[in-house]
C-alpha positions as CSV (number, residue, x, y, z in Angstrom):
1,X,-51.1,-18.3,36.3
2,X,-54.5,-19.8,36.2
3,X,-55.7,-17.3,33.6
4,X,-53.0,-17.5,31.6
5,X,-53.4,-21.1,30.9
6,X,-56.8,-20.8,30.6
7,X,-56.7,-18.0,27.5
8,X,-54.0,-20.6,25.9
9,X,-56.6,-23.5,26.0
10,X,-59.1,-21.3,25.2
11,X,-57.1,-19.8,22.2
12,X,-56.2,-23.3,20.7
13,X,-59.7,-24.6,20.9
14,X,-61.1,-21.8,19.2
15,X,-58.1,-22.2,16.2
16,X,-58.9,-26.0,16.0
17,X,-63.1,-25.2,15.8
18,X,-62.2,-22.1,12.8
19,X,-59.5,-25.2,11.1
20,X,-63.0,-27.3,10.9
21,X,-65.1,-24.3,9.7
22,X,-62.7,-23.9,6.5
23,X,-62.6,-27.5,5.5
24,X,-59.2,-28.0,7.5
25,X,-58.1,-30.9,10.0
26,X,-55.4,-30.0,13.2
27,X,-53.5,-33.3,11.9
28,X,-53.6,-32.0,7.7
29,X,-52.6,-29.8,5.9
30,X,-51.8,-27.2,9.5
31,X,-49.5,-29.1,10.7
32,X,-47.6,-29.6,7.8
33,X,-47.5,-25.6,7.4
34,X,-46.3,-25.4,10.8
35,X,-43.6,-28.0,10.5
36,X,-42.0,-26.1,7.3
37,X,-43.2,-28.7,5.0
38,X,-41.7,-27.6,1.4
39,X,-45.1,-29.5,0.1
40,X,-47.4,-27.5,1.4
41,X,-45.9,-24.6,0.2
42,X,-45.8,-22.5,3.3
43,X,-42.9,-21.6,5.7
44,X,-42.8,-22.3,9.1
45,X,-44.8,-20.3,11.8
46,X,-42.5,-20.2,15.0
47,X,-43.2,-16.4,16.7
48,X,-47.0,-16.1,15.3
49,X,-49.0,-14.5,17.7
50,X,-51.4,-17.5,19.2
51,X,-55.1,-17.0,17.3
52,X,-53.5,-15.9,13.9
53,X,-54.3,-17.5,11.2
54,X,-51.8,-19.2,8.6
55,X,-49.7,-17.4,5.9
56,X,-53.0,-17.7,3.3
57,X,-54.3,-15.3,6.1
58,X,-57.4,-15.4,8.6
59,X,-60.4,-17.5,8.0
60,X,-63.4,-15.7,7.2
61,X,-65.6,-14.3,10.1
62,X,-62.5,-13.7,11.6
63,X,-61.5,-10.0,12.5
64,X,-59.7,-10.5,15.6
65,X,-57.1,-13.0,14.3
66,X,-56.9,-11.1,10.7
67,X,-55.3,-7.6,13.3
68,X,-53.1,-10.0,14.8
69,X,-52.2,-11.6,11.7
70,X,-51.5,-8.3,9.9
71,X,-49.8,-7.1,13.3
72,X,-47.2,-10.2,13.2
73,X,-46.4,-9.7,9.7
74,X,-45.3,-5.6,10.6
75,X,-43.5,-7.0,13.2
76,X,-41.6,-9.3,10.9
77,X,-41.2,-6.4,8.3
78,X,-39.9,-4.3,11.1
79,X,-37.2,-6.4,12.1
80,X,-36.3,-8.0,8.6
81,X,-35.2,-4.1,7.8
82,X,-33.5,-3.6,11.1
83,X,-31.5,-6.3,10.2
84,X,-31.0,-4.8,6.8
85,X,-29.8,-1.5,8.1
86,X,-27.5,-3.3,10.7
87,X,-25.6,-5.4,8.1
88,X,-25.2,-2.4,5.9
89,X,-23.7,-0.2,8.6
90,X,-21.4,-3.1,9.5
91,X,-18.0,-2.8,8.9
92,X,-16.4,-5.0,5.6
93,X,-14.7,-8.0,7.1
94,X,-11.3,-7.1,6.7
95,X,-11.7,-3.3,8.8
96,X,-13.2,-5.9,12.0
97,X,-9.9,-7.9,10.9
98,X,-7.2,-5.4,11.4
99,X,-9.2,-3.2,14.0
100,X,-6.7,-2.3,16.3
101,X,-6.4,-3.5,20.2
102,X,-7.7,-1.1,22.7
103,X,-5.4,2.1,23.5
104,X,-3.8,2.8,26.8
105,X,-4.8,6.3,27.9
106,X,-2.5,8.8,27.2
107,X,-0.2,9.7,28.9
108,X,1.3,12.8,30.2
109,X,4.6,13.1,28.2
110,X,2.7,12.1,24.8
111,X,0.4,15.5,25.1
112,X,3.1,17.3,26.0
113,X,5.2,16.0,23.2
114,X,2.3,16.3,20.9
115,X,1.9,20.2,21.8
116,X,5.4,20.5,21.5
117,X,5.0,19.1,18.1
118,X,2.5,21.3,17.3
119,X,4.8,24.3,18.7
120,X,8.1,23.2,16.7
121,X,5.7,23.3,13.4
122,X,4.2,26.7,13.6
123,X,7.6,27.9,15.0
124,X,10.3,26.4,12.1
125,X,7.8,25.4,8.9
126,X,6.0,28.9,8.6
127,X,9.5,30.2,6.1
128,X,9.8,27.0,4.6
129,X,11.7,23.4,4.8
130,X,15.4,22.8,5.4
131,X,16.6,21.7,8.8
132,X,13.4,22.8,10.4
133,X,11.1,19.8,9.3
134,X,14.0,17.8,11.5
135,X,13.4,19.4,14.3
136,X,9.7,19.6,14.0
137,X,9.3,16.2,13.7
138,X,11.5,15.1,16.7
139,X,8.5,16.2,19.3
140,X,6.4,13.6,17.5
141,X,8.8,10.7,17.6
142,X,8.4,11.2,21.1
143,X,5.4,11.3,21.6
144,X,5.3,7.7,19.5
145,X,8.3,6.6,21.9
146,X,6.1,7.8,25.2
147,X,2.5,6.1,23.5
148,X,4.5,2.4,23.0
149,X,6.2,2.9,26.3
150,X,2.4,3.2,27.8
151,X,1.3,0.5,25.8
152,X,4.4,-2.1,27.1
153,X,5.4,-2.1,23.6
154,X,9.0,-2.8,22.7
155,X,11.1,-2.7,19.8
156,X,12.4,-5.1,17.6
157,X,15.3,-4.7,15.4
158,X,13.5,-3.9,12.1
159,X,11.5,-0.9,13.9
160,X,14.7,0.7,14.6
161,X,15.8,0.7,11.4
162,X,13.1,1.9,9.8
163,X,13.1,4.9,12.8
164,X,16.8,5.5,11.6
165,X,15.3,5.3,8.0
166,X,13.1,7.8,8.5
167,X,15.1,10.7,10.3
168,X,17.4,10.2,7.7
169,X,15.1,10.5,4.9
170,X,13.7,13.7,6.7
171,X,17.4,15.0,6.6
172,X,17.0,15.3,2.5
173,X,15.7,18.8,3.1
174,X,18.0,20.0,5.1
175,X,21.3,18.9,2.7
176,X,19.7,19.9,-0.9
177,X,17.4,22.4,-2.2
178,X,15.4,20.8,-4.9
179,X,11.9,19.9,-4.1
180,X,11.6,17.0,-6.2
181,X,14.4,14.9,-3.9
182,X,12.8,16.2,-1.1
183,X,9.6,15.6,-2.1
184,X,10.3,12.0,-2.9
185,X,12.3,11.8,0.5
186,X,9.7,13.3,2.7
187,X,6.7,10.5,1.0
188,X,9.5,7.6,1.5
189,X,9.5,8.5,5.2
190,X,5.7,8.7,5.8
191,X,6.3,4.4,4.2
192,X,9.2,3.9,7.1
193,X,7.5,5.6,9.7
194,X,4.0,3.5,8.6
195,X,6.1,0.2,8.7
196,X,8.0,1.1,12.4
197,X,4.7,2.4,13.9
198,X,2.7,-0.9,12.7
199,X,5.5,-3.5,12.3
200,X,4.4,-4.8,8.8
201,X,5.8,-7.4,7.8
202,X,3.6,-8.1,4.7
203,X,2.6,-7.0,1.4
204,X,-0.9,-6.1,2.2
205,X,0.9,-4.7,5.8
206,X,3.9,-3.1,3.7
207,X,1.3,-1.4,1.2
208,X,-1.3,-0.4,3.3
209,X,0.6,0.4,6.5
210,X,0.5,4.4,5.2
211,X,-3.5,5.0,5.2
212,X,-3.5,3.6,8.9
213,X,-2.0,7.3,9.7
214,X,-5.6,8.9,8.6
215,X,-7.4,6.4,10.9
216,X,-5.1,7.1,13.7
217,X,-5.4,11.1,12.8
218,X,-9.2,11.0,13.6
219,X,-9.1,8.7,16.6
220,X,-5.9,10.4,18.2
221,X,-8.1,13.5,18.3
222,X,-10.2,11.8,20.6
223,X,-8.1,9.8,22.4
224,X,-6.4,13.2,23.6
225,X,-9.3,14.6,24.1
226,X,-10.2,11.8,26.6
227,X,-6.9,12.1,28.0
228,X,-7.8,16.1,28.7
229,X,-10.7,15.6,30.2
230,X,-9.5,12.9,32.7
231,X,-6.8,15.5,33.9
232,X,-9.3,18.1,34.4
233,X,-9.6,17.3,37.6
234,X,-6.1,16.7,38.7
235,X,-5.2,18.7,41.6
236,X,-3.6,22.5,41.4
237,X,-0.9,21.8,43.5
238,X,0.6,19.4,40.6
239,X,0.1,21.5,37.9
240,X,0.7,25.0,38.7
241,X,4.0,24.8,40.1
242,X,5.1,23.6,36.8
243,X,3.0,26.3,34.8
244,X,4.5,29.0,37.4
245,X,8.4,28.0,36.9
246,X,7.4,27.9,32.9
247,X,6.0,31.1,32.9
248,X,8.7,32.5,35.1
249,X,11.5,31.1,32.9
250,X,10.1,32.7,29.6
251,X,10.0,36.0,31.6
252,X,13.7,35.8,32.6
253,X,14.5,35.1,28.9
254,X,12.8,37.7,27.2
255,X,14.5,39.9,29.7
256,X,17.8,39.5,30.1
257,X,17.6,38.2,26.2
258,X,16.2,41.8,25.3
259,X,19.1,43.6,27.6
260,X,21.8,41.7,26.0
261,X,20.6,42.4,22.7
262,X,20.2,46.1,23.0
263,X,24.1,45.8,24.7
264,X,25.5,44.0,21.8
265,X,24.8,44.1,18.4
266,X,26.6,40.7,16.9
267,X,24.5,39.2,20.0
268,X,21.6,40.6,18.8
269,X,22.0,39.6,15.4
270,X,22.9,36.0,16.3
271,X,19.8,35.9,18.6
272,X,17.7,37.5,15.3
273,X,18.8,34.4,13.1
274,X,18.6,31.8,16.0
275,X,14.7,32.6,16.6
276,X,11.6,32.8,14.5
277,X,10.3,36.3,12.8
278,X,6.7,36.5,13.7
279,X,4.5,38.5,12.1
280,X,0.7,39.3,13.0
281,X,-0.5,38.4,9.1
282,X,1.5,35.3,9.6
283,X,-1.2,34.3,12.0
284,X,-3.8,32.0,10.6
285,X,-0.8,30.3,8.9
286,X,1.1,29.6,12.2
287,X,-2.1,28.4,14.0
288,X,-2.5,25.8,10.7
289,X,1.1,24.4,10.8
290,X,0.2,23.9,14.8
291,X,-2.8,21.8,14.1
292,X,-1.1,20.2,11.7
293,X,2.2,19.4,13.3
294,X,0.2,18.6,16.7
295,X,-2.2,16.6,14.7
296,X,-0.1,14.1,12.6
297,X,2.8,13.8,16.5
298,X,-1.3,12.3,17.9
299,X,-1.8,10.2,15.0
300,X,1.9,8.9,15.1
301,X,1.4,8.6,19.0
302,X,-2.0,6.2,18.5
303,X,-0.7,4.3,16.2
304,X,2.4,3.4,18.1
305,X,-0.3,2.5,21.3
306,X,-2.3,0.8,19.0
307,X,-1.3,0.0,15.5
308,X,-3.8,-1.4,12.9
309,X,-3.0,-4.9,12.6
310,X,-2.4,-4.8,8.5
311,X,-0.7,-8.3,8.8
312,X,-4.1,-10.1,9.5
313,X,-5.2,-9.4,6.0
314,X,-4.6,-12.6,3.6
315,X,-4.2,-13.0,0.1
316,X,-5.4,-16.1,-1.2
317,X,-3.2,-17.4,-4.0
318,X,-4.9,-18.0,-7.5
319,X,-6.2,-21.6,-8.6
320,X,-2.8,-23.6,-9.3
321,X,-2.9,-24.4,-13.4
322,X,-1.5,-27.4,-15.2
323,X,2.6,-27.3,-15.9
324,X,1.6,-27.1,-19.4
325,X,-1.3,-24.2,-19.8
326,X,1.3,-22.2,-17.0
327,X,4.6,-22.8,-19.0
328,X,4.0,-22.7,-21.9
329,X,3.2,-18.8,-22.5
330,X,6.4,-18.1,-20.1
331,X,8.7,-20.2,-22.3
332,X,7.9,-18.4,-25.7
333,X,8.3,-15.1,-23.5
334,X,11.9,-16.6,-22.6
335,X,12.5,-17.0,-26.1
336,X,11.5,-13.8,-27.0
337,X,13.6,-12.1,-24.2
338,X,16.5,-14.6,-25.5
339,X,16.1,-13.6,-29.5
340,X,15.6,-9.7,-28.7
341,X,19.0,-10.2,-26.1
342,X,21.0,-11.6,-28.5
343,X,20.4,-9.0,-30.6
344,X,21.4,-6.5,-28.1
345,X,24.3,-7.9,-27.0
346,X,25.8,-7.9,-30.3
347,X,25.0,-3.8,-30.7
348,X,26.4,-3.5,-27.4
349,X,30.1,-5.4,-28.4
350,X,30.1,-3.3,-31.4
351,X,27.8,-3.4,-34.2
352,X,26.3,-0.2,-33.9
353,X,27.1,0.5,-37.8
354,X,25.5,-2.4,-38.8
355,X,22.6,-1.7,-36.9
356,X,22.2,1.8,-37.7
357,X,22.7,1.1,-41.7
358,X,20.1,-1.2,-41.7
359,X,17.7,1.2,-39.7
360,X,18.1,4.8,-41.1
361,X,18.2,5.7,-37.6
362,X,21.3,8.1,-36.4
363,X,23.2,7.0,-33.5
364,X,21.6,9.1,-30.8
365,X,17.7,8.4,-32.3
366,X,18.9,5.0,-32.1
367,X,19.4,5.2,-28.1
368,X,16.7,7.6,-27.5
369,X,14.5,5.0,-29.5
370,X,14.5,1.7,-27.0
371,X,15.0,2.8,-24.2
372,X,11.1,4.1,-23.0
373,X,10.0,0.6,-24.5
374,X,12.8,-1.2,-22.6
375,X,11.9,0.8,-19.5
376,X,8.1,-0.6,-19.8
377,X,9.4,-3.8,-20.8
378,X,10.9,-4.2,-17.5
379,X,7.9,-3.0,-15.4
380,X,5.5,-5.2,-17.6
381,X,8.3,-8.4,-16.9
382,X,7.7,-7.6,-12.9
383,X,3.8,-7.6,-13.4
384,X,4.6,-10.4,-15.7
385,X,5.9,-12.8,-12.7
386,X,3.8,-11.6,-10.2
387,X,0.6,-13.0,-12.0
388,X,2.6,-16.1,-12.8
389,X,3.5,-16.8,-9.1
390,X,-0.2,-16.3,-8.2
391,X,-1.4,-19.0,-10.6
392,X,1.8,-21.3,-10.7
393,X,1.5,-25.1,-9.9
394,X,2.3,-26.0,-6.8
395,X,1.4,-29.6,-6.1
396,X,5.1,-30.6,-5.0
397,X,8.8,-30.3,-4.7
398,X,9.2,-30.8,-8.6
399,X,6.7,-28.1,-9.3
400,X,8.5,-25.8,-6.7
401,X,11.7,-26.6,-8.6
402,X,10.2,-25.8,-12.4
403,X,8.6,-22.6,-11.0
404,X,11.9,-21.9,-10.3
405,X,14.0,-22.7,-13.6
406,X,11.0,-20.8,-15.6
407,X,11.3,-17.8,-13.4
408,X,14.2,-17.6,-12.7
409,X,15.1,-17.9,-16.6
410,X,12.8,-14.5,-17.0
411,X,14.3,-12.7,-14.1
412,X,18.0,-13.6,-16.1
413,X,17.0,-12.4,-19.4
414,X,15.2,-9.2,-18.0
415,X,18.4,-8.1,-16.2
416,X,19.7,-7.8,-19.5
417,X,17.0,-5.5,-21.1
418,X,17.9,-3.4,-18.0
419,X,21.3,-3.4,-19.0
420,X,20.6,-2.8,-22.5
421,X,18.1,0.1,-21.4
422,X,20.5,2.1,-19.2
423,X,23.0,1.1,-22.3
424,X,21.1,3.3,-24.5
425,X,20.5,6.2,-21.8
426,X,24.6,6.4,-21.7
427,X,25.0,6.5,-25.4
428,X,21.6,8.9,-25.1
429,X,23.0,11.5,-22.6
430,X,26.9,11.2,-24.3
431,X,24.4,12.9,-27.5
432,X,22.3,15.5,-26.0
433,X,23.2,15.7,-22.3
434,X,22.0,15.1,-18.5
435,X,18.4,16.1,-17.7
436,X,16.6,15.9,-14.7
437,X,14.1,13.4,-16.5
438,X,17.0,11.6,-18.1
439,X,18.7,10.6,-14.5
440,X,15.2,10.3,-13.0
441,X,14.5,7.2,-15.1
442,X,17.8,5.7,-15.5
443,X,17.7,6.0,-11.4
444,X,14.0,4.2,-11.9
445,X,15.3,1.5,-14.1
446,X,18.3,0.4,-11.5
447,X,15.5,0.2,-8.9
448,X,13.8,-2.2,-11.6
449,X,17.0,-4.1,-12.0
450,X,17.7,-4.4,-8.3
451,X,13.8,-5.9,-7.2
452,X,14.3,-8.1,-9.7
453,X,17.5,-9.4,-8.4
454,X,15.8,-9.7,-4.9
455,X,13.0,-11.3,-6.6
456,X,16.1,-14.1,-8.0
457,X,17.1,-14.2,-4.5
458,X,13.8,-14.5,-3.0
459,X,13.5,-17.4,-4.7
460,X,16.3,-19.4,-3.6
461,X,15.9,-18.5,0.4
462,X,12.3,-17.9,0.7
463,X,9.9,-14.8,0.2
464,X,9.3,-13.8,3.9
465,X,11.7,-11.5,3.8
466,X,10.9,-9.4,0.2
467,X,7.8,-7.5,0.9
468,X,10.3,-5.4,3.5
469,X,13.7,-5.8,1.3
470,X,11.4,-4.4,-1.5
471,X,10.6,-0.8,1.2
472,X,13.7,-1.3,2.3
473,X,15.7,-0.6,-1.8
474,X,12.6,1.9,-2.3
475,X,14.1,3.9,0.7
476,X,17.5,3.3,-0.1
477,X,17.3,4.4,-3.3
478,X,15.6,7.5,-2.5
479,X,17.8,8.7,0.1
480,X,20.9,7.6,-2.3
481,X,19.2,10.1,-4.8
482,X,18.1,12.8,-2.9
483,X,22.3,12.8,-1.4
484,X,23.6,12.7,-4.7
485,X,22.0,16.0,-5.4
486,X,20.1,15.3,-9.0
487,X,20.3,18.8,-10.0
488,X,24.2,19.0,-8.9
489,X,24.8,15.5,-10.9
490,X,23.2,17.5,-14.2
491,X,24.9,20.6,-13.7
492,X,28.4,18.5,-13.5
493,X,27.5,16.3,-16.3
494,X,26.6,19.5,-18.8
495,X,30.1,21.3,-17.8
496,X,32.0,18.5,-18.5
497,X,30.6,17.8,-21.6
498,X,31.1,21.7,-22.5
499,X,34.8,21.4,-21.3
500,X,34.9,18.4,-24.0
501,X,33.1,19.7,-27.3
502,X,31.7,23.2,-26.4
503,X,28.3,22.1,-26.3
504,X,26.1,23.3,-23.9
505,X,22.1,24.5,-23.4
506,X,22.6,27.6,-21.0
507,X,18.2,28.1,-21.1
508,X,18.0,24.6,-19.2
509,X,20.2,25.9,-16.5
510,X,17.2,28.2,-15.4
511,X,15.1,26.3,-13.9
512,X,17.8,24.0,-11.9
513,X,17.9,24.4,-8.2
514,X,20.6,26.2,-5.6
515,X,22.4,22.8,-5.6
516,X,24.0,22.9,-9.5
517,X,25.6,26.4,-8.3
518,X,29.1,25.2,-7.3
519,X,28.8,23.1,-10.6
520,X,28.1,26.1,-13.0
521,X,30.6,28.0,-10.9
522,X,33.4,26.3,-12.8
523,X,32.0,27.7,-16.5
524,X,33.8,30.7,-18.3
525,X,32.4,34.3,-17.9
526,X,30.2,35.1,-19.7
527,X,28.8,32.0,-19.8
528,X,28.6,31.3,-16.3
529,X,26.8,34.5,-15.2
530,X,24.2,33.6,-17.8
531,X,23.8,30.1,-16.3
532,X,23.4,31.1,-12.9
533,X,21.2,34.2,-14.4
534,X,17.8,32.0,-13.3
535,X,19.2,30.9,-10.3
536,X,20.5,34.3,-8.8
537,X,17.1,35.9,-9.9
538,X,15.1,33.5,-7.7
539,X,17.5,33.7,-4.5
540,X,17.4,37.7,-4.9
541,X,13.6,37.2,-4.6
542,X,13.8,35.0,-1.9
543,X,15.5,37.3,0.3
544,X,17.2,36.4,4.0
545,X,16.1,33.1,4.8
546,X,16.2,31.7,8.3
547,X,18.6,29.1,9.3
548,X,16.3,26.6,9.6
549,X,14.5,27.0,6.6
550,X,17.2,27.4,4.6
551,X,18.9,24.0,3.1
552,X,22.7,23.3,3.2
553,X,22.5,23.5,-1.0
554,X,20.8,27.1,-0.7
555,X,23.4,28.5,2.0
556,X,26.3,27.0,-0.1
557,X,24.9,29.0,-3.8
558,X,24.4,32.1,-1.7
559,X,27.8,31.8,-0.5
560,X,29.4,31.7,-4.0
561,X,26.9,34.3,-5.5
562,X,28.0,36.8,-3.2
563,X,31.4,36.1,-3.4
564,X,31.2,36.2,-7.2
565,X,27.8,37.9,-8.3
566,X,26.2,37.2,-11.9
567,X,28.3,40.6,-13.9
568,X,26.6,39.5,-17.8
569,X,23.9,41.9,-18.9
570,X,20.3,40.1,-19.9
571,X,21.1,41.2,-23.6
572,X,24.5,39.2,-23.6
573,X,22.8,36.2,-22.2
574,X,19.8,36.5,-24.7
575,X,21.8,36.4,-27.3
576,X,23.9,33.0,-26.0
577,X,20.5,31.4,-25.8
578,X,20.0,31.5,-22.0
579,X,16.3,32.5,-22.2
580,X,15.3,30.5,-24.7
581,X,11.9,27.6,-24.9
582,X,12.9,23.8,-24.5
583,X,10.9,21.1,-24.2
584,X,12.5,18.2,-22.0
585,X,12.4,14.6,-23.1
């Protein structure tokens, strides 16, 4: 202790005799280094190893404190780019914000439901979708079920319906045959099944809710792999009586299944439809569907154990503006809306003749004209009123109540452009016909219509509610399309409209789906043959499709094709135009 103190005194006299060698005084210009003095130009010296010199560096004759000098300023080098490295490998604010809570360990009936998951995929996805993606994603609600229970999670009203959303969604494949329904029913599910696993509530939670399933993909993988190795060393006695009455019960099956096959052979083809044909070269594809389908059941599991807290995530309204630079822009939109309605509304109560006189156009050019521009119109009037409710005064009530009138003014007069729009799709598809393009977009612009209605509404009882109204329509809608059957809707629309005037376009037929069959059925010979000539060719190619691969739409159109085959020849059909180019607008 002694010495210690000693080499201190020591130190400080020898610092104060070198300050007097170089024209310096302990109470000058020193002291006002060490103390941070901006004056002196020097910052302060807390950490300096005792016998270094200041920041100008070590006084002459010197060496000893000039190797600690240049030793304490490596040091500080050092740990400035330590700290550098840290705050660049640092997450962004918001990831430490919605970070999820810590997961329970797995448990027992997740992994099993997650293999099972994994099982069900390589087992009914391998021939293609239909009633088979149902039942392959049952295993991995529960293993989401199984994961919440764990984590004491219960729940509320709104994740039920979004569960029933979802399955019902998922049952789109299974009813029609066209991939674009599905296709939109199957993404609309992955949004319900985000907003039940994470209970979003939220724009930011009803937008973003989706990506948390790739975060939850890559730490599911190790959260079962934790869950493994803790059971590693779980007694035999607990898990080989199960694996022993498993393997003994899949003996028994293949058995007596095998003996009553060979006995009976409607038995044995019911039993060839019921289960999966497995092929050796179908093997890498079967193991992929298992990671997959065992995969995405994990990453559905962790998420409903520990869901990514989207809600935390804020967005901070824009500065409030002045009544007058906010309105005034708004209110000559409103007239413009108002001048271009007006407009409208007297083509739509009958001066069409007028109209078209004065424009050159005929009457179909006329509707096919307006309605893409009326269609961005009403997209551009959302984005419109989103930016003005981000920078709308809000000092008080009154300002509340103008937002309001303004708004609500636009929402009124962009309702009609929607009307107009879907106006001039009518009079459009009464001139050339049903496309699947055509109902697409009119089916887009009643979505438009509807959010802005909510929006309307929104603004009379609040907002809380419209960021899950808004998934809620989206799913709605989707499902409402994907049951209407698209492709059956343009198949009926085309035969009626031949039934009327005679007109019809037999080469668009070709690339419809299984679900316009019972439509087209109802056309005369030889026109019908030709009609279903596309659709025939492409369920001849198919061949025999599995039961669970095969959608309700599909087994319906093979039905009818082999009760009544295509007869016309490819010449008769060629020459009605069957197999002719189109282009689709």
């Amino acid at each position: 202790m002694s010495e210690n103190t000693d080499g201190v005194d020591d130190t400080a006299a020898g610092t104060a005799t070198e300050g007097a060698a170089n024209g310096t005084s302990s109470g000058g210009s020193n002291e006002a280094s060490a103390a941070g003095d901006p004056l002196a130009g020097t910052a302060p010296t807390a950490g300096r190893p005792a016998g270094a010199a200041g920041p100008a560096g070590p006084g002459v004759g010197a060496p000893a404190d000039a190797a600690a000098w240049q030793a304490w300023q490596e040091q500080q080098r050092r740990e400035r780019a330590a700290a550098a490295r840290a705050k660049a490998a640092a997450p962004p604010a918001w990831a430490v914000l919605v970070r999820p809570a810590q997961a329970a360990p797995i448990g027992t009936a997740t992994l099993a439901a997650a293999g099972l998951a994994g099982l069900a995929a390589a087992l009914l996805l391998g021939d293609g979708m239909g009633p088979g993606l149902l039942l392959a994603i049952v295993p991995a609600v529960v293993a989401a079920y199984a994961a919440a229970r764990t984590a004491r999670r219960t729940a509320r009203p709104w994740t039920v319906v979004w569960a029933i959303g979802c399955l019902a969604l998922l049952a789109v494949p299974a009813l029609r045959d066209s991939a674009w329904p599905s296709t939109l029913a199957i993404l609309s599910a992955v949004l319900l099944g985000a907003l039940a696993l994470h209970g979003s509530r939220t724009w930011p939670g009803v937008l973003l809710s989706p990506l948390g399933f790739f975060e939850a993909a890559v730490s599911g993988v190790g959260w079962a792999w934790s869950g493994l190795r803790s059971r590693s060393g779980v007694s035999k006695d607990r898990w080989l009586p199960v694996a022993k009455a498993g393997a003994v019960a899949v003996a028994l099956l293949l058995l007596f299944g095998t003996l009553f096959a060979s006995a009976d052979a409607a038995f044995a083809d019911l039993l060839g439809g019921l289960t999966p044909d497995i092929s050796i070269g179908d093997g890498p594809l079967r193991i992929l569907l298992f990671l997959v389908g065992a995969l995405l059941a994990l990453a559905a599991a962790r998420t409903a154990a520990a869901p990514l807290r989207w809600d935390r995530i804020k967005v901070t309204p824009g500065r409030p503006r002045s009544r007058v630079e906010w309105a005034l822009p708004l209110v000559l939109l409103n007239l413009l809306f108002a001048g271009f309605n007006a407009v409208q509304l007297a083509v739509l109560f009958g001066g069409y003749d007028k109209v078209l006189e004065s424009t050159g156009l005929s009457y179909a050019e006329y509707a096919r004209q307006g309605f893409w521009q009326l269609l961005w119109a009403t997209l551009l009037t959302l984005a419109v009123i989103a930016l003005a409710l981000r920078w709308a005064p809000r000092d008080g009530a009154g300002d509340r109540r103008f937002v309001r009138v303004v708004l609500g003014a636009l929402c009124a007069l962009a309702l009609v452009v929607v009307a107009s729009a879907l106006r001039r799709m009518d009079l459009y598809v009464d001139a050339y016909g049903l496309t699947r393009l055509r109902v697409s977009v009119a089916a887009m612009e009643l979505w438009l219509g509807l959010v802005i209605v909510l929006i309307m509404a929104a603004g009379v009882f609040g907002a809380r509610w419209l960021p899950r109204a808004v998934a809620g329509s989206v799913a709605a809608g989707v499902l409402a399309f994907g049951l209407l059957s698209p492709d059956g809707m343009v198949a009926e629309s085309n035969v009626a409209r031949f039934q009327a005037d005679g007109k019809i376009d037999l080469a668009y037929f070709q690339s419809l789906s299984a679900d316009a069959v019972p439509a087209l059925d109802r056309l005369p010979e030889p026109r019908r043959s030709c009609a279903l000539y596309g659709i025939s060719a492409e369920i001849s190619r198919a061949g025999d499709v599995p039961w669970y691969a095969m959608s309700l739409g599909e087994h319906r159109a093979r039905q009818i094709l082999r009760e009544r085959p295509v007869t016309a020849s490819y010449e008769v059909c060629s020459r009605l135009g069957a197999f002719g180019s189109r282009i689709e607008y």
